[in-house]
Short mmCIF file of the C-alpha atoms (twelve columns), coordinates in Angstrom:
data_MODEL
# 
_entry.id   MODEL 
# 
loop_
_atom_site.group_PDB 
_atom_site.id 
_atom_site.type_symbol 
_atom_site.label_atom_id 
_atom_site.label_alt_id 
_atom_site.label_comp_id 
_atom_site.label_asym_id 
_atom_site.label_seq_id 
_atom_site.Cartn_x 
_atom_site.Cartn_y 
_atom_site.Cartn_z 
_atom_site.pdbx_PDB_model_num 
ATOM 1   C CA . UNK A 1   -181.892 94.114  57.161 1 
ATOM 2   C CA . UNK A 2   -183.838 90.882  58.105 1 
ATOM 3   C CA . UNK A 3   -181.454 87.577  57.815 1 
ATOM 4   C CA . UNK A 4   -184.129 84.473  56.345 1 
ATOM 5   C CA . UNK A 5   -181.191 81.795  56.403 1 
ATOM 6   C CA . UNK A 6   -178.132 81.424  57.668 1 
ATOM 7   C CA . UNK A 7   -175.125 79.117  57.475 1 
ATOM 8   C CA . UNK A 8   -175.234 78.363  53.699 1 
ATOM 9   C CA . UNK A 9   -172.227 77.665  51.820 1 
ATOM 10  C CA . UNK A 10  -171.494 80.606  49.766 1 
ATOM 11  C CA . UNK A 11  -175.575 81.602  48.481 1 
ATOM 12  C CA . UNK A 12  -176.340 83.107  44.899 1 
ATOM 13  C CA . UNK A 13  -178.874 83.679  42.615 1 
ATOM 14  C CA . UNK A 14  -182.136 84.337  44.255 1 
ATOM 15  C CA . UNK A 15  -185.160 84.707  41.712 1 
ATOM 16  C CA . UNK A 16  -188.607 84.659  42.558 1 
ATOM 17  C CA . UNK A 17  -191.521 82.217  41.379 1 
ATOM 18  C CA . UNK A 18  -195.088 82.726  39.659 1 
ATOM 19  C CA . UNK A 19  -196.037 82.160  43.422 1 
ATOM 20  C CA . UNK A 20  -193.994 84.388  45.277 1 
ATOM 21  C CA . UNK A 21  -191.606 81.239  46.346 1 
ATOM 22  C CA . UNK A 22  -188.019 82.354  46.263 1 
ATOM 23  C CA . UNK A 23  -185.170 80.054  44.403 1 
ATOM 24  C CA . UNK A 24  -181.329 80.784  44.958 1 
ATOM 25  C CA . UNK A 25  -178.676 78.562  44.887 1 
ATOM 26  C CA . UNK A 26  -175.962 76.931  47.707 1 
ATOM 27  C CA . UNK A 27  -173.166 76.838  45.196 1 
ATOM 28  C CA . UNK A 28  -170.328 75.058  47.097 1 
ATOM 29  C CA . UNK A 29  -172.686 72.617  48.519 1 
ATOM 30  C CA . UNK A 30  -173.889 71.955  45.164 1 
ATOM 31  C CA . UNK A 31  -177.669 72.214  46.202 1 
ATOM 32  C CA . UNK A 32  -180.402 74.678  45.263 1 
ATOM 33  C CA . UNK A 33  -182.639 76.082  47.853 1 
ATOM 34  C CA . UNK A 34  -186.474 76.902  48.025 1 
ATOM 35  C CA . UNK A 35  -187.608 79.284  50.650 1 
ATOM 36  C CA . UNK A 36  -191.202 80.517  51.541 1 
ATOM 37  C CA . UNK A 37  -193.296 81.255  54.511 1 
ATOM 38  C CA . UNK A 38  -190.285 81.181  56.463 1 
ATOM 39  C CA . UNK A 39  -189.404 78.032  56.270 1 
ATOM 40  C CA . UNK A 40  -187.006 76.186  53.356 1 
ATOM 41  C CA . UNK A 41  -185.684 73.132  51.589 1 
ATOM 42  C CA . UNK A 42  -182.252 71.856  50.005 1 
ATOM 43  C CA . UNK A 43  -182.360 70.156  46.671 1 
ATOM 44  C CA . UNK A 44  -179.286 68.179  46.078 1 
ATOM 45  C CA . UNK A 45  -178.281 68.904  42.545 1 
ATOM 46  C CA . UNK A 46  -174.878 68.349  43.008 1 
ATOM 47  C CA . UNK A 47  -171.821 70.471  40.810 1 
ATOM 48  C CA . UNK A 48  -171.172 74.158  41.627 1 
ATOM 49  C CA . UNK A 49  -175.060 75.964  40.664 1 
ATOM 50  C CA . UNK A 50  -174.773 79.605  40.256 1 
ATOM 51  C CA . UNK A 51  -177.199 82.053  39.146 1 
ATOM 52  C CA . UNK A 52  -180.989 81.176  38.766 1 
ATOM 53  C CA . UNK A 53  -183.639 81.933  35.919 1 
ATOM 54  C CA . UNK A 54  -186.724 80.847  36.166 1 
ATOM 55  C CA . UNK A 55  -188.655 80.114  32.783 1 
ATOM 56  C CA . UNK A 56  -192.495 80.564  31.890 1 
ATOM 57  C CA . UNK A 57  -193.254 77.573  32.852 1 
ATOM 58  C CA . UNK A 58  -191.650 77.428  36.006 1 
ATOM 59  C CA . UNK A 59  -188.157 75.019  35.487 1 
ATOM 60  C CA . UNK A 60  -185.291 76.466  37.252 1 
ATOM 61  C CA . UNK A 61  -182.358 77.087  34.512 1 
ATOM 62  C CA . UNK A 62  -178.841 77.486  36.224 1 
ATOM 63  C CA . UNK A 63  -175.426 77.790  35.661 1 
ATOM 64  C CA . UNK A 64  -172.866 74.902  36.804 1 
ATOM 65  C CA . UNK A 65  -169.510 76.677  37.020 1 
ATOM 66  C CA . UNK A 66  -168.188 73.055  37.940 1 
ATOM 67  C CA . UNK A 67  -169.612 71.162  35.217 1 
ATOM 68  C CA . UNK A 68  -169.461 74.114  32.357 1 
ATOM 69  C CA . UNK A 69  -172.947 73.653  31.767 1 
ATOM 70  C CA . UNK A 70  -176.315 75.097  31.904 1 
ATOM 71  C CA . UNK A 71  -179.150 73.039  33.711 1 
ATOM 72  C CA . UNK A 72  -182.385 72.838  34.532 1 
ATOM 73  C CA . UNK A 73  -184.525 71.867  37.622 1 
ATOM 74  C CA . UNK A 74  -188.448 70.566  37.186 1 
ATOM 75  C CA . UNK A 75  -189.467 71.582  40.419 1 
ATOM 76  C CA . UNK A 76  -193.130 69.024  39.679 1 
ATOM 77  C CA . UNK A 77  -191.204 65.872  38.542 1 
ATOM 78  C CA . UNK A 78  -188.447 66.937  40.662 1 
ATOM 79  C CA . UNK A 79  -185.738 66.138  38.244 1 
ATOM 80  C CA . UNK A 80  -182.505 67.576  37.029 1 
ATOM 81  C CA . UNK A 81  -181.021 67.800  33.369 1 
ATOM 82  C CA . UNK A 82  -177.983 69.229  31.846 1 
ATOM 83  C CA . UNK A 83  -178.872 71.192  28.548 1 
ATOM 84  C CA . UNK A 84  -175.544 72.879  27.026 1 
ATOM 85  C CA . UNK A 85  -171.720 72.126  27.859 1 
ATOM 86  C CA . UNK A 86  -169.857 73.336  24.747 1 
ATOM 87  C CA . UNK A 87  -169.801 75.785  22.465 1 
ATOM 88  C CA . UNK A 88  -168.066 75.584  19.090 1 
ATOM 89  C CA . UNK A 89  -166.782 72.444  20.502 1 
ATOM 90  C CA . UNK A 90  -164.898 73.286  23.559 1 
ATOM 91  C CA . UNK A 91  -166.528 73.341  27.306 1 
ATOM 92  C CA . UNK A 92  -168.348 76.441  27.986 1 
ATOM 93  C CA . UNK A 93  -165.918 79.079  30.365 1 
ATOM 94  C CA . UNK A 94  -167.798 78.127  33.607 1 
ATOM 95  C CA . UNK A 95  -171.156 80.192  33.374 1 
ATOM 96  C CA . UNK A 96  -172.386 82.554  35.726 1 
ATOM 97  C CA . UNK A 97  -175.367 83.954  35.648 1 
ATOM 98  C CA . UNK A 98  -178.225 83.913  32.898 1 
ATOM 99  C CA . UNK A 99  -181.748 85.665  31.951 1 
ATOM 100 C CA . UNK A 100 -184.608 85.222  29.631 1 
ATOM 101 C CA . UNK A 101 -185.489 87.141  27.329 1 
ATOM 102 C CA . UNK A 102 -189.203 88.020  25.937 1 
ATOM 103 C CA . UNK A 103 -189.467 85.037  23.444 1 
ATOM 104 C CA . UNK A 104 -187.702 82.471  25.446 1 
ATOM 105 C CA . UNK A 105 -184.040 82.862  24.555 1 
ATOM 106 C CA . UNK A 106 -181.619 82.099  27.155 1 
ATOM 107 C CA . UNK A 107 -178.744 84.785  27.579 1 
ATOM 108 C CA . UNK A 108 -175.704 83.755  30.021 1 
ATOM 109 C CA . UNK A 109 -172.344 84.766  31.167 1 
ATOM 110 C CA . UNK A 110 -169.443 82.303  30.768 1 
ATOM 111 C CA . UNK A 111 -166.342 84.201  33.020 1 
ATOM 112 C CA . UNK A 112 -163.973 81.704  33.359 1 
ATOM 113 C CA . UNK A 113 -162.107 81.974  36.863 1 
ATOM 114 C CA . UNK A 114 -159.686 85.168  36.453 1 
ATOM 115 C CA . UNK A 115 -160.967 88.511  36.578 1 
ATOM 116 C CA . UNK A 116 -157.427 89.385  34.332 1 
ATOM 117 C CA . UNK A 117 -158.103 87.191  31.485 1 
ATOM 118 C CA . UNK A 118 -160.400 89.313  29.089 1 
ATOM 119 C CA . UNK A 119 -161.647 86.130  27.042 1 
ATOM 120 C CA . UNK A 120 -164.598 85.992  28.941 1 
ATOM 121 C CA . UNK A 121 -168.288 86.145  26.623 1 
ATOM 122 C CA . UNK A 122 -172.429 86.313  26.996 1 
ATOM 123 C CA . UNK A 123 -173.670 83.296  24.922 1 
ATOM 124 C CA . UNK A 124 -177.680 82.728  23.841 1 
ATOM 125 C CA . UNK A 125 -178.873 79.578  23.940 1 
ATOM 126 C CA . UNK A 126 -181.909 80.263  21.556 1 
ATOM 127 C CA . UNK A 127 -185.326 78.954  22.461 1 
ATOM 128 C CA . UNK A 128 -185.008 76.018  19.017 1 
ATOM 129 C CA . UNK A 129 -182.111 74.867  20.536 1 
ATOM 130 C CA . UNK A 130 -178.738 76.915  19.029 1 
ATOM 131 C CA . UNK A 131 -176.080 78.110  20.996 1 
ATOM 132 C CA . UNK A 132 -174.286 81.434  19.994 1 
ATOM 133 C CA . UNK A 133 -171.701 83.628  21.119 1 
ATOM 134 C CA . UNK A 134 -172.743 87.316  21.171 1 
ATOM 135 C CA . UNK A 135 -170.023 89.169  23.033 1 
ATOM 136 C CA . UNK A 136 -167.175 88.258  23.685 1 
ATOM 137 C CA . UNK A 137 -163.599 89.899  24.889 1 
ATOM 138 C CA . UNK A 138 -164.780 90.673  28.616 1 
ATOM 139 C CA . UNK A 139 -162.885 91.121  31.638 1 
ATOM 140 C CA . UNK A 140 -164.960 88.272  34.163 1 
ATOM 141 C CA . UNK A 141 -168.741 89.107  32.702 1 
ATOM 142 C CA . UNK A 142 -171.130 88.212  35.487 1 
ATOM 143 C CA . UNK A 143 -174.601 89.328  36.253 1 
ATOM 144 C CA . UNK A 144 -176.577 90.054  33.792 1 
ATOM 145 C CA . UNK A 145 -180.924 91.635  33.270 1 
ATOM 146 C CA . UNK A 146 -183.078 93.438  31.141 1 
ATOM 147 C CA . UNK A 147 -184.787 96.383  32.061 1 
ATOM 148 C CA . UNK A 148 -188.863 97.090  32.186 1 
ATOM 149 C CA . UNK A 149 -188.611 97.596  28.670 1 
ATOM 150 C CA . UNK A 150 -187.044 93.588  28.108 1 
ATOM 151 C CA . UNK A 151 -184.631 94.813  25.570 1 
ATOM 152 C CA . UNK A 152 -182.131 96.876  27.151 1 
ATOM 153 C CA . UNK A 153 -179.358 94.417  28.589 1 
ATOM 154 C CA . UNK A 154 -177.105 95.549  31.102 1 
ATOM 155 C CA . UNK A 155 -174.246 93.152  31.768 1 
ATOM 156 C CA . UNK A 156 -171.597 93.228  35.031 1 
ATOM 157 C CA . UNK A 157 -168.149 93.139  34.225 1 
ATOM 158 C CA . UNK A 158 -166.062 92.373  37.450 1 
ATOM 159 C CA . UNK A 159 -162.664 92.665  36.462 1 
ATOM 160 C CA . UNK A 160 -163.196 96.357  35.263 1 
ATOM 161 C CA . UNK A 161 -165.774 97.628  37.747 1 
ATOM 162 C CA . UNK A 162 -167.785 98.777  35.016 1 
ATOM 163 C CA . UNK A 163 -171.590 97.527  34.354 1 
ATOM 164 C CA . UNK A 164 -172.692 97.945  30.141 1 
ATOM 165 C CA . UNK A 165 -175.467 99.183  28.223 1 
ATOM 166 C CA . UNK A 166 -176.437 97.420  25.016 1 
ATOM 167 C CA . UNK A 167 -179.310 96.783  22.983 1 
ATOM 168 C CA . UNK A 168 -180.568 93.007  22.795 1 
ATOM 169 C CA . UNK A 169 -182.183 91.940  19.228 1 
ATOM 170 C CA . UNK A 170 -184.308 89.162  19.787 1 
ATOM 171 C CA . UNK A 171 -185.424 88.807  16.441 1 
ATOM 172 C CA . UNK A 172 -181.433 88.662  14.985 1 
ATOM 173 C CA . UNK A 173 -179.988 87.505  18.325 1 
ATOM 174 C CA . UNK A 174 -177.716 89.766  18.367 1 
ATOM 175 C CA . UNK A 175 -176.851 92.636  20.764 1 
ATOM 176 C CA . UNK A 176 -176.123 96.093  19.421 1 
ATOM 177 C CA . UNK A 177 -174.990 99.821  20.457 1 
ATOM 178 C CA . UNK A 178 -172.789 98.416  23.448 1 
ATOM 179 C CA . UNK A 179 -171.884 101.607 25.649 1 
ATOM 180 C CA . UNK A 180 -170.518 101.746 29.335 1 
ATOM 181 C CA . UNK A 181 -172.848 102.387 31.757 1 
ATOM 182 C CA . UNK A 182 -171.502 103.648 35.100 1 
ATOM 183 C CA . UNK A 183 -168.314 101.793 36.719 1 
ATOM 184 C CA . UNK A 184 -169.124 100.971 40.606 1 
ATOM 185 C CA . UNK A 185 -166.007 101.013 42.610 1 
ATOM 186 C CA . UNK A 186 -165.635 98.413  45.496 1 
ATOM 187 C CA . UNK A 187 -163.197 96.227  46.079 1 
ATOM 188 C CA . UNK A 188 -163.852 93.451  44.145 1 
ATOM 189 C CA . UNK A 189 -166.512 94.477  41.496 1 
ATOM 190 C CA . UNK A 190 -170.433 94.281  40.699 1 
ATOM 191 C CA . UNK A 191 -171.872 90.568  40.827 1 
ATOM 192 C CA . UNK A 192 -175.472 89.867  40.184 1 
ATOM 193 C CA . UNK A 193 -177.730 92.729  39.212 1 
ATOM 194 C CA . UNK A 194 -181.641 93.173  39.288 1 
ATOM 195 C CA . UNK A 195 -184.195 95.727  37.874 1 
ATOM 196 C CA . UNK A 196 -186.949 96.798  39.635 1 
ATOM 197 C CA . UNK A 197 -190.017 97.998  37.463 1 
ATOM 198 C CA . UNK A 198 -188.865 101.463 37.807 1 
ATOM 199 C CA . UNK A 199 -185.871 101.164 35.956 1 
ATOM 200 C CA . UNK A 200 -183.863 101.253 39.197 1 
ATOM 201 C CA . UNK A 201 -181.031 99.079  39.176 1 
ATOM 202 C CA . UNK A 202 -179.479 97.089  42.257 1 
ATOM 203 C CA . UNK A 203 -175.624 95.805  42.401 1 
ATOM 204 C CA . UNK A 204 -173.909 93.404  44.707 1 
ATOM 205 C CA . UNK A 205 -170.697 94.683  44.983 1 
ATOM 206 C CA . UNK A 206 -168.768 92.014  45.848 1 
ATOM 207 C CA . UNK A 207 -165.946 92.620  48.893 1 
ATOM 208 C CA . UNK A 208 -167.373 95.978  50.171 1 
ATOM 209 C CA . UNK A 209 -170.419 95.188  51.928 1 
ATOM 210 C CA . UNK A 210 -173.180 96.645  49.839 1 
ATOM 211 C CA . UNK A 211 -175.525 96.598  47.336 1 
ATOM 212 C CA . UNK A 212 -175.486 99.995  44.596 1 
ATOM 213 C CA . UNK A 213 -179.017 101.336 44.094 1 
ATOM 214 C CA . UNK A 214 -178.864 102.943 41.085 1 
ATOM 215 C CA . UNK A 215 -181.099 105.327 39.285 1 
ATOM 216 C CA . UNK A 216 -180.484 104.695 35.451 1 
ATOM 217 C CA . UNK A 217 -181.881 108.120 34.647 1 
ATOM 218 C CA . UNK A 218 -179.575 109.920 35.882 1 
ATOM 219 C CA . UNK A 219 -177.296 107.637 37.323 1 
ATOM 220 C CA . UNK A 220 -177.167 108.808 40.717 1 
ATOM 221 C CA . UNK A 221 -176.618 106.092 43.623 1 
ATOM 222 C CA . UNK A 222 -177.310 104.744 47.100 1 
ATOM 223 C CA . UNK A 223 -175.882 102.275 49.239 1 
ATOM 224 C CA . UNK A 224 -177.901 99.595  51.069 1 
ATOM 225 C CA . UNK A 225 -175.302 98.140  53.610 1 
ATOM 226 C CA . UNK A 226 -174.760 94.221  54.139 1 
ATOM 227 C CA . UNK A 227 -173.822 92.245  57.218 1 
ATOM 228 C CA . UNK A 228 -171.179 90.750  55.532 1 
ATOM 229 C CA . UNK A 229 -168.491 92.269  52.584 1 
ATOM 230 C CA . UNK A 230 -169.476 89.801  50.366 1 
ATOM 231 C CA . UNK A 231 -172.666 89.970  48.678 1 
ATOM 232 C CA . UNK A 232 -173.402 88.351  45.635 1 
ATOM 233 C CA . UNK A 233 -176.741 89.016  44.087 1 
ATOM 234 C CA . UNK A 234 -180.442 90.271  44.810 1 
ATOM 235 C CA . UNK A 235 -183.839 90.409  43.358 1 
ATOM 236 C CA . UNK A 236 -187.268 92.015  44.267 1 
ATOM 237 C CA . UNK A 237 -190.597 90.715  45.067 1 
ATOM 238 C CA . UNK A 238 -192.550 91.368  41.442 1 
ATOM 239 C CA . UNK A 239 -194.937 92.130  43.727 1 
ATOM 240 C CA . UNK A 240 -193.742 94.606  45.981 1 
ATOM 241 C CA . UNK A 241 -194.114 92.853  49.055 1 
ATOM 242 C CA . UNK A 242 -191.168 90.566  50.288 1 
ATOM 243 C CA . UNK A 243 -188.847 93.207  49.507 1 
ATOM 244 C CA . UNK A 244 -185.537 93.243  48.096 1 
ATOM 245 C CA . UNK A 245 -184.207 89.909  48.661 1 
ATOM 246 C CA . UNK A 246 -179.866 89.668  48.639 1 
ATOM 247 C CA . UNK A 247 -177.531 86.315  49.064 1 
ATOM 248 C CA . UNK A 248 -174.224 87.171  50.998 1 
ATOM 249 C CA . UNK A 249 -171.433 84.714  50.732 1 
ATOM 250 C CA . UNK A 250 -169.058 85.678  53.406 1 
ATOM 251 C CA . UNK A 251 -171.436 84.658  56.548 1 
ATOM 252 C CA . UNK A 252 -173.981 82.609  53.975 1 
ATOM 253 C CA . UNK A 253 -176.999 84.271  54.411 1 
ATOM 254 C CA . UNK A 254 -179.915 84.929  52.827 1 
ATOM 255 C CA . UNK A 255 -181.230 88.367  53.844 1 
ATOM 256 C CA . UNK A 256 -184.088 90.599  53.033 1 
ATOM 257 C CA . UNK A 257 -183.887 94.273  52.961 1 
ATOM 258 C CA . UNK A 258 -187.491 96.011  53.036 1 
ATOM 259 C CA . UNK A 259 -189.222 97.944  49.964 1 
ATOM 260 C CA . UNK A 260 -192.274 98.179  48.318 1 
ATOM 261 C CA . UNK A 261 -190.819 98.419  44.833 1 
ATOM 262 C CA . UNK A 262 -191.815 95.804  42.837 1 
ATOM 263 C CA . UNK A 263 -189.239 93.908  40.378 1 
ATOM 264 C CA . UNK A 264 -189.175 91.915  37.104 1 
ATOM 265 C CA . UNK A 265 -190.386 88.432  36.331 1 
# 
């Protein structure tokens, strides 16, 4: 395990650019961070920033768990906007993480702050502008991806353990056959996932110092250790070079664990 940064104030959300540039966020210095070729910057964008998308076109869409918003970062004009704070009239439940879908829709997890409560949804903010609830009645819902085949969704739920299966509808925005998947352990629960394009699927378990390789065919698993017990989320180099790259709150690192596999833009 190769440690890239060190000394952040508790890291999420890494996601890698068209360019093989990697975003993640510093969430309680409110700043989002760029790394590549060894070397990175801090972009002050103040708030609590959580977990990182990254669009077609390159803007940087992330959660504010401080402001109950979602957001947006132009990386080329280098400003900073604030897209959705309410739903239905009341302020989103501090979102989490988030993911695109194939035609643009924005899919994101709004916990709230108690893994007991069990009010906890997945919203889509849909690419003309609508926001919708589509799940609801979760126990802290936090990462969240699509496989390699961009319509199977598999969602985190921290305050059971458990990570769920469901089929995403783009075209009725809605999600469908929602099954449990396979429930993690740890001490805390699964944080941010990632796919590679083999359908493997990598957990942070938060509190227990590791991130759950998982094979989703047969649901076997591995355990790549962490430096520190907490980290909170990962993605792979689409392709297949950097590795698997993981942020890890408890010493505030950003670390890179070597593989060839290659993961999901």
């Amino acid at each position: 395990m190769n440690i890239l940064i060190e000394g952040l104030l508790f890291p999420e959300g890494p996601a890698f650019d068209r360019e093989g540039g990697i975003w993640l966020v510093e969430k309680e210095a409110g700043n989002l961070i760029y790394y590549k070729d060894n070397q990175y910057s801090r972009i002050a964008v103040n708030g609590h920033p959580n977990g990182i998308a990254i669009d077609k076109n390159g803007i940087i869409w992330f959660c504010d768990s401080q402001q109950n918003s979602i957001r947006c970062y132009d990386p080329f004009d280098k400003t900073c906007t604030t897209i959705a704070t309410k739903i239905a009239g009341k302020p989103l439940k501090m979102p989490n993480d988030l993911c695109f879908d194939t035609e643009g829709n924005l899919l994101f997890s709004c916990p709230g702050n108690d893994l007991e409560d069990g009010t906890g949804y997945i919203c889509c903010l849909h690419k003309h502008g609508a926001l919708t609830k589509i799940h609801t009645g979760l126990f802290y819902p936090n990462g969240l991806a699509f496989a390699a085949d961009n319509c199977t969704l598999f969602v985190a739920e921290t305050g059971t353990k458990w990570i769920w299966k469901m089929h995403w509808n783009s075209l009725t925005q809605q999600v469908e056959n929602i099954e449990k998947f396979i429930e993690t352990g740890g001490l805390i629960g699964p944080d941010g996932i990632a796919f590679d394009q083999d359908n493997q699927l990598y957990a942070a378990i938060y509190g227990s110092q590791h991130i759950l390789s998982i094979d989703t065919k047969n649901k076997t698993t591995e355990k790549i250790p962490t430096p520190g017990k907490n980290p909170t989320n990962c993605a792979l180099d689409p392709k297949g070079i950097q590795g698997l790259m993981i942020t890890e709150a408890e010493k505030g690192q950003l670390l890179q664990w070597n593989s060839t596999k290659k993961g999901l833009l």
